[in-house]
C-alpha positions as CSV (number, residue, x, y, z in Angstrom):
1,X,0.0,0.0,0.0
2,X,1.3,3.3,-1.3
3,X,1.5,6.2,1.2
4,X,0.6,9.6,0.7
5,X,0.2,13.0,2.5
6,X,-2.3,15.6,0.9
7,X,-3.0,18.9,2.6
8,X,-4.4,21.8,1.9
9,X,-3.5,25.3,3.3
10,X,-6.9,27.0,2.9
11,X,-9.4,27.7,6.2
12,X,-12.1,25.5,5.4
13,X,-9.6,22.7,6.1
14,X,-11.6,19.7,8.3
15,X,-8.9,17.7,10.4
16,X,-6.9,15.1,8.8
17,X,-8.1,12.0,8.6
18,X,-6.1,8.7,7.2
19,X,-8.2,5.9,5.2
20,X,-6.8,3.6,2.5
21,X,-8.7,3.1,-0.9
22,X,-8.7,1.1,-3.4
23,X,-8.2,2.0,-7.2
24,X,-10.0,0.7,-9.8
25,X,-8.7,0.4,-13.6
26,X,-9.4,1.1,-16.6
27,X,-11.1,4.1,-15.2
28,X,-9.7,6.4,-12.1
29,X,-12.1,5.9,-9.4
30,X,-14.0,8.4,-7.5
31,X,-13.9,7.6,-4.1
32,X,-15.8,9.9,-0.9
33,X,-13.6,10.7,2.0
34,X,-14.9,10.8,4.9
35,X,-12.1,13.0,7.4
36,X,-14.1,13.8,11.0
37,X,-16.7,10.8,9.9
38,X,-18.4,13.4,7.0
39,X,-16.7,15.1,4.4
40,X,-17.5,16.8,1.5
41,X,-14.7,15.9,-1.3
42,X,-14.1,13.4,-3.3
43,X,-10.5,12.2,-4.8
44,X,-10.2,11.3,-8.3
45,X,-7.0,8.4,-8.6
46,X,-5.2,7.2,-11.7
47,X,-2.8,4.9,-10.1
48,X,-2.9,1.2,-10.1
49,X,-2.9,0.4,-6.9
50,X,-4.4,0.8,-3.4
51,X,-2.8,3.9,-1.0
52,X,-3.1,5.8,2.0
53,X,-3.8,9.5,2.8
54,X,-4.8,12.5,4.8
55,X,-6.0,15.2,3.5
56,X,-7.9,18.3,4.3
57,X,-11.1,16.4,3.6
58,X,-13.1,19.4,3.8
59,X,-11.2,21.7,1.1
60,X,-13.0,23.6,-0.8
61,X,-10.4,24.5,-3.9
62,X,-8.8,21.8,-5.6
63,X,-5.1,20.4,-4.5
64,X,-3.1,18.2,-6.9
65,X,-0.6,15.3,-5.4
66,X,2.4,14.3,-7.1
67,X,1.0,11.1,-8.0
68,X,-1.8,13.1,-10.5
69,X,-3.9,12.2,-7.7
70,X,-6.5,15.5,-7.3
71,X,-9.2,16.6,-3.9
72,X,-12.0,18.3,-5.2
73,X,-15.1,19.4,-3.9
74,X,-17.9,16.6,-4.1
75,X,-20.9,18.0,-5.8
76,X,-23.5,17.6,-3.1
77,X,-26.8,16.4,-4.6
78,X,-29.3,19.6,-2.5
79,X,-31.8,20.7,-5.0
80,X,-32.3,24.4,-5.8
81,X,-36.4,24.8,-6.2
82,X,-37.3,27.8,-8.7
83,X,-39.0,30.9,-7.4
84,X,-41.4,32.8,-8.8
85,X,-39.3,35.8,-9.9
86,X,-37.1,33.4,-11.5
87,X,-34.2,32.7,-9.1
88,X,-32.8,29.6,-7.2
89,X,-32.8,28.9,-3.5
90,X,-31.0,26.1,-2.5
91,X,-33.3,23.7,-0.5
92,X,-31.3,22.6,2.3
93,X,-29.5,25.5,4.3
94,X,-28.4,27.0,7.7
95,X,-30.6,28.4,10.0
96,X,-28.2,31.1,12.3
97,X,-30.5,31.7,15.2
98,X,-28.3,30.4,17.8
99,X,-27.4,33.8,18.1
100,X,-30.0,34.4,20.5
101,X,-28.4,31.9,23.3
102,X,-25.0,32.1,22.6
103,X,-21.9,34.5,21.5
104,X,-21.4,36.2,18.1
105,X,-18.1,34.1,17.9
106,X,-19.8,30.4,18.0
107,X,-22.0,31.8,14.6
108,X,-19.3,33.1,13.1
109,X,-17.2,29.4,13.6
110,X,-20.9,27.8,13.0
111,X,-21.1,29.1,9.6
112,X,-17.2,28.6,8.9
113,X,-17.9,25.1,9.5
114,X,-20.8,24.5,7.6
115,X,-18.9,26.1,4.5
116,X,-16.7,23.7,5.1
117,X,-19.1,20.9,4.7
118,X,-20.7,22.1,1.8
119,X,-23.5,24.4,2.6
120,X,-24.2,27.3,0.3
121,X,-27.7,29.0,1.5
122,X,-27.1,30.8,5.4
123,X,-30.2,32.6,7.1
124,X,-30.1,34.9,9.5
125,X,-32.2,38.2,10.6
126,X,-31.4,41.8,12.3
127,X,-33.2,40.5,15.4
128,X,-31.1,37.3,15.5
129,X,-27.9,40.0,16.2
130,X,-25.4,38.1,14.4
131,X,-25.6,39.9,10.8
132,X,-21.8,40.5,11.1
133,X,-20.6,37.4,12.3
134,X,-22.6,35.2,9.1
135,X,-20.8,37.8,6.7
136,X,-17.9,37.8,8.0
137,X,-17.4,33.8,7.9
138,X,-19.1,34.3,4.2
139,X,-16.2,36.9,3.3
140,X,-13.4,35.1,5.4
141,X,-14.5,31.3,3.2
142,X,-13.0,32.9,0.2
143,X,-15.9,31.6,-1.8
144,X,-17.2,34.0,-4.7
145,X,-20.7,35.3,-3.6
146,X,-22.9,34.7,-5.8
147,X,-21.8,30.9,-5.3
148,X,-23.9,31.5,-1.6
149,X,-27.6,32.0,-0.7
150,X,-27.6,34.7,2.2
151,X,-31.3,35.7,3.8
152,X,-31.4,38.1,6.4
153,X,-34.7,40.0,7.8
154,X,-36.4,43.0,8.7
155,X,-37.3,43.5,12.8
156,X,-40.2,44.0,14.2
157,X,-39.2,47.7,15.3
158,X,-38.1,48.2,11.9
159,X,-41.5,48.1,10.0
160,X,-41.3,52.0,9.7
161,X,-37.8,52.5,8.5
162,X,-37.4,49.9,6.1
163,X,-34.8,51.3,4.1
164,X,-32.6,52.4,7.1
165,X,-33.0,48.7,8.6
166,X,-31.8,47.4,5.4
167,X,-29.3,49.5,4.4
168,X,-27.9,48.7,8.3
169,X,-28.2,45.0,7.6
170,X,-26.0,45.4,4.9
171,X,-23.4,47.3,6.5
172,X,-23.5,44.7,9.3
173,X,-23.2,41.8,6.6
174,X,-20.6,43.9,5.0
175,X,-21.4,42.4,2.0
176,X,-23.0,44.4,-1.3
177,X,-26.3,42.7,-1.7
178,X,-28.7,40.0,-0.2
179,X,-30.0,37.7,-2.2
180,X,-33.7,37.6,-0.1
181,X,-35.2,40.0,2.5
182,X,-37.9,38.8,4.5
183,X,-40.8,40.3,6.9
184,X,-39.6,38.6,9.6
185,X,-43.1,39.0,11.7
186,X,-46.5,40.6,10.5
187,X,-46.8,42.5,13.2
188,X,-45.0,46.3,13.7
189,X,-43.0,46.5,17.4
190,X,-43.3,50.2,18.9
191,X,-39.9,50.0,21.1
192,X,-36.8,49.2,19.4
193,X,-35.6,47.9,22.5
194,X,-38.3,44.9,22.8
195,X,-37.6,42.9,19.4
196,X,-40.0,40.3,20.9
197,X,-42.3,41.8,22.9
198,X,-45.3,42.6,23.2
199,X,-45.1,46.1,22.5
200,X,-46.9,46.5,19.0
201,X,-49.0,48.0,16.9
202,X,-52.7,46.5,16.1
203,X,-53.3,44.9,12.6
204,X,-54.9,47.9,11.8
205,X,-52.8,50.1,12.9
206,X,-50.5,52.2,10.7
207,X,-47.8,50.9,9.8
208,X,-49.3,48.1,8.7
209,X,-47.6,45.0,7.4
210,X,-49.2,46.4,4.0
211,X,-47.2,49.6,4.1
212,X,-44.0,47.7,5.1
213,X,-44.4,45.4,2.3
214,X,-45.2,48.2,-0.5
215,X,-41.9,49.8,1.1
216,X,-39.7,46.7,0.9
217,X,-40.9,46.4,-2.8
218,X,-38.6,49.7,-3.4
219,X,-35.8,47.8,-2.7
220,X,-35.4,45.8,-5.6
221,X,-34.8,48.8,-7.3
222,X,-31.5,49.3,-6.2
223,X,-30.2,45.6,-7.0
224,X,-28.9,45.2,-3.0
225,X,-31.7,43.1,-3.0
226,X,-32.4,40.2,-5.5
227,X,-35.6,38.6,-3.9
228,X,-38.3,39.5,-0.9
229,X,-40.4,37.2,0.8
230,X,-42.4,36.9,4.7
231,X,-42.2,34.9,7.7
232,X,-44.9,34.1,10.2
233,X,-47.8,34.5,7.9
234,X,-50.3,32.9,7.9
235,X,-53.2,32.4,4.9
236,X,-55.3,35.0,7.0
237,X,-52.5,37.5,6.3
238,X,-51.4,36.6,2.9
239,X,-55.1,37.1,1.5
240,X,-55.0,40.4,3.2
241,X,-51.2,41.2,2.0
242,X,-51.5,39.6,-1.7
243,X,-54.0,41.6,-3.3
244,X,-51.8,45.1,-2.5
245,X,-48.5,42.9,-3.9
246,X,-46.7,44.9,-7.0
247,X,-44.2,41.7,-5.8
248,X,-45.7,38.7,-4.8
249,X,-43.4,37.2,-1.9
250,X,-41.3,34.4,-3.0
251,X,-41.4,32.2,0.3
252,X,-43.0,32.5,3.6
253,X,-41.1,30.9,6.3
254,X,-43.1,29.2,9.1
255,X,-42.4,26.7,12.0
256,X,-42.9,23.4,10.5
257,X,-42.2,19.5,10.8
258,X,-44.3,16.4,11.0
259,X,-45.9,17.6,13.8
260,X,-46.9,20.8,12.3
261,X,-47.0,20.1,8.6
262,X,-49.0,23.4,7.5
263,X,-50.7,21.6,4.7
264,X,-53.1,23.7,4.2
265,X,-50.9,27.1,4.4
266,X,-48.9,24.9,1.8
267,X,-51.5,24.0,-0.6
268,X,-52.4,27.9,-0.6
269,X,-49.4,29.4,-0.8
270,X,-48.6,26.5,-3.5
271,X,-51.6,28.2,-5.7
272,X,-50.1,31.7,-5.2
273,X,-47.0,30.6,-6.6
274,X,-45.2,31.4,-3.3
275,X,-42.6,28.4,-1.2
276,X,-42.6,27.6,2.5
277,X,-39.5,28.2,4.0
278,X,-39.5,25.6,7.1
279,X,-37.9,27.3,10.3
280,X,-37.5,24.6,13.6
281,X,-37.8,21.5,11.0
282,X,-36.5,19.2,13.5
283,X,-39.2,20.2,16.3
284,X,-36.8,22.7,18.3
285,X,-34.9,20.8,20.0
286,X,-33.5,22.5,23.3
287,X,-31.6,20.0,26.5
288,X,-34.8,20.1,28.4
289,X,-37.0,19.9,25.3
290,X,-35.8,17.0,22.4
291,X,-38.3,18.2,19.8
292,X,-38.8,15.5,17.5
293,X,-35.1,13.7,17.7
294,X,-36.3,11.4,20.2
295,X,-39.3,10.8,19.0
296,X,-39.9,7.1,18.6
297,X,-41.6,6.3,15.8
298,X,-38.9,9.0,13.6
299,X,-36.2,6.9,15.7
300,X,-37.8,3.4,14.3
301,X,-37.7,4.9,10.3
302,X,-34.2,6.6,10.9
303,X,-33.0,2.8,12.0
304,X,-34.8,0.9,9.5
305,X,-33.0,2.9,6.5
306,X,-29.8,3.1,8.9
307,X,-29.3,7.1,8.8
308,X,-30.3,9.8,11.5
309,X,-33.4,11.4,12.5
310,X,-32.5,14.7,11.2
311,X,-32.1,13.6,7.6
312,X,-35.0,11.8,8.0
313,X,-37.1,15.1,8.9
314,X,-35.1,17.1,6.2
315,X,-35.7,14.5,3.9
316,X,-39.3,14.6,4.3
317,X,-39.4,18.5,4.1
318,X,-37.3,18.9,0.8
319,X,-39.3,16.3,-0.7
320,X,-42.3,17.9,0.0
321,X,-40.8,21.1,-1.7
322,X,-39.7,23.0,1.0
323,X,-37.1,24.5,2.2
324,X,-35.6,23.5,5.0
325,X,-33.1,25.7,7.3
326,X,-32.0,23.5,10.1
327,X,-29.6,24.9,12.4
328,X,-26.2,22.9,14.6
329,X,-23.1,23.6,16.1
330,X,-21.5,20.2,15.1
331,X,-19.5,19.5,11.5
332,X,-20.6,15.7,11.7
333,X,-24.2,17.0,11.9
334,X,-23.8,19.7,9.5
335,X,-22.6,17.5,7.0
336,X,-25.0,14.9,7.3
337,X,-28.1,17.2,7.4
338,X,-27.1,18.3,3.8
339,X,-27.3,14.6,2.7
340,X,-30.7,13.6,1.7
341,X,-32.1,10.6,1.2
342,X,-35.4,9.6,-1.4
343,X,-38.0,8.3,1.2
344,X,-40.0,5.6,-0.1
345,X,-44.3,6.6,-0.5
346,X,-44.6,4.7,2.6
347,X,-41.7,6.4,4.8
348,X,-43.3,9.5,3.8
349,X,-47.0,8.9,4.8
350,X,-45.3,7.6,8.1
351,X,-44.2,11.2,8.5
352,X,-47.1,12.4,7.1
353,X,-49.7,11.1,9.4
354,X,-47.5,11.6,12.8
355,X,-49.8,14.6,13.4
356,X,-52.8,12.6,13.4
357,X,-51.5,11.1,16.4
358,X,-53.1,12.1,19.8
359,X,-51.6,15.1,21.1
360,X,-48.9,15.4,18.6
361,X,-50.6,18.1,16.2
362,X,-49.1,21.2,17.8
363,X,-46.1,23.9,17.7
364,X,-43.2,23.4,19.2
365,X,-41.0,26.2,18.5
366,X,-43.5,29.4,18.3
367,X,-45.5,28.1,21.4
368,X,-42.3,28.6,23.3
369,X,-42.9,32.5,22.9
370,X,-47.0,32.5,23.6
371,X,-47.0,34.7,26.4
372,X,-48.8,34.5,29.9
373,X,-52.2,36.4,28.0
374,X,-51.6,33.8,24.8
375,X,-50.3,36.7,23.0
376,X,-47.2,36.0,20.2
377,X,-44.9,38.9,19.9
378,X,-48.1,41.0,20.8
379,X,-51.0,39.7,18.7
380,X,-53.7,37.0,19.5
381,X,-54.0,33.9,17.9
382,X,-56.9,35.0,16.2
383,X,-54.7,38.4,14.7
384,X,-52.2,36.1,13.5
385,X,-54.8,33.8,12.2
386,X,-53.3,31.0,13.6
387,X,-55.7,28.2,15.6
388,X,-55.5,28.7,19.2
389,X,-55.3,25.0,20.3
390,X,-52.4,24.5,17.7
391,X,-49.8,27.4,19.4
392,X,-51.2,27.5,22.9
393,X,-50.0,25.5,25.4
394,X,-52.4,26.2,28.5
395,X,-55.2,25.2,26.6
């Protein structure tokens, strides 16, 4: 067995792992590495013969050997899905939320890390607090922008000063232009101060998420922004938002999972032309709260086709045509949430009916914020045109 040392010098090196492969012939053989357990390259070999090497499995430029032997990166199978203005979203990416419990520092590896393993589509928001850190790891990568999918959003505070929340999202990015800006809540927050309170404005009240929307529309104009889309909306809003659209949003982003499967915000947002974005696809998990990974009827699928519960409940949101933004801390995880598998008809309609299931139709991540008056970020159930027994959890 031949011996050989391959590294790379780049950032967005994993650690080095050793494994032998063997070469086929006529043809070089394309064989995945798998450095830290995942790893997103492949190395192309010419030789006859077996050999040995480390590498930098995680590289994301090529590096030649001096046996013609070459690391490049793997091209991941994620699908991009078509939006309605005509651009591509990648359907698998990186939720950046962490933000919210932990330092600016741990988003900023997060995202280095995930680069690393191959993701390409990062979303974050000006309430998350972290704007700087995801560009920063974006600009420090080395990989050409318009290679990468960045979202960011516009606070609740922010619904009357759109283009001065913007134009600060972008300087905290440091970047020169976001490929989608979102409405990250329907509702308009009156103090700056409480991005999740329950200081807000009434539906009716000006501004509305109407006027924010016809505001955010002016954005476009100045090519900083290639897409826009909502969050939190439900088909309540949308039929009051969609009639005043010049722009007709290109996702709406919503908690969902087996659990909560929106299928009927889905089927009407389908027939407006308009994606779901799902936030908290894996149920929320939290170390007093284990969401859906430990739930045993996903654990019994995830062992029959011998992969983990996350890709299962990724799986199952892509190929419903969503997009899924999970979030983790951990390369092995990262790099394994951005490999899909196809779930038989059966697999899926296991997954399908799990809400059906006594007690298990419900939020897990938005009824975490419901407060004491079963108010979310300010608005009633009934505002947000959301059903009460679905988000409420003292009822």
């Amino acid at each position: 067995m031949r011996r050989e040392i391959i590294s790379c010098s780049t950032p967005l090196c994993f650690p080095k792992a050793k494994i032998a492969f063997p070469v086929e012939e006529p043809k070089p053989s394309k064989v995945l590495m798998v450095p830290n357990e995942e790893c997103p390259c492949e190395v192309t070999v010419s030789r006859e013969d077996e050999f040995e090497t480390e590498a930098g499995g995680g590289c994301m430029v090529g590096v030649k050997s001096p046996f013609n032997r070459i690391i490049t990166p793997m091209a991941l199978k994620i699908p991009h899905f078509t939006l309605n203005d005509g651009t591509e979203m990648p359907a698998v990416g990186l939720g950046t939320s962490l933000a919210m419990f932990g330092g600016g520092e741990r988003v900023y590896q997060m995202c280095l890390n995930a680069l690393k393993a191959g993701y390409r589509h990062f979303d974050t928001a000006a309430g998350y607090g972290n704007e700087n850190e995801v560009g920063r790891a974006i600009q420090d990568s080395g990989i050409p922008r318009n290679e990468i999918y960045l979202t960011t959003k516009l606070a609740n505070p922010d619904h009357n000063r759109v283009q001065a929340a913007f134009e600060k999202s972008l300087k905290d990015l440091d970047l020169e232009y976001v490929d989608l800006y979102l409405l990250h809540w329907p509702q308009a927050g009156k103090d700056r101060a409480e991005l999740w309170g329950d200081a807000v404005f009434r539906p009716d009240e000006s501004p509305t998420f109407v006027e924010t929307w016809k505001e955010m529309e002016k954005l476009l104009e100045s090519g900083k922004v290639k897409s826009l889309g909502v969050s939190n909306f439900s088909i309540k809003n949308l039929e009051i938002l969609l009639p005043h659209c010049t722009v007709v949003p290109v996702t709406n982003q919503v908690e969902l999972h087996p659990c909560l499967p929106q299928n009927e915000l889905k089927d009407y947002c389908e027939e407006k032309g308009i994606i779901l974005t799902a936030f908290s696809p894996l149920g929320f998990p939290l170390p007093n709260r284990p969401g859906l990974i430990k739930n045993e009827t996903i654990k019994a699928l995830a062992n029959k086709l011998s992969i983990d519960v996350a890709q299962v409940l990724i799986s199952w949101g892509v190929q419903r045509k969503t997009v899924v933004i999970p979030k983790t801390e951990n390369p092995q995880r990262m790099a394994s949430n951005i490999t899909l598998v196809q779930l038989s008809p059966e697999d899926m309609k296991v997954l399908d009916d799990l809400h059906r299931q006594p007690k298990m139709h419900r939020s897990i991540a938005v009824s975490s914020i419901v407060s004491a008056k079963g108010r979310i970020n300010g608005w009633t159930c009934d505002e947000m045109g959301w059903p009460e027994h679905l988000y409420r959890l003292d009822i």
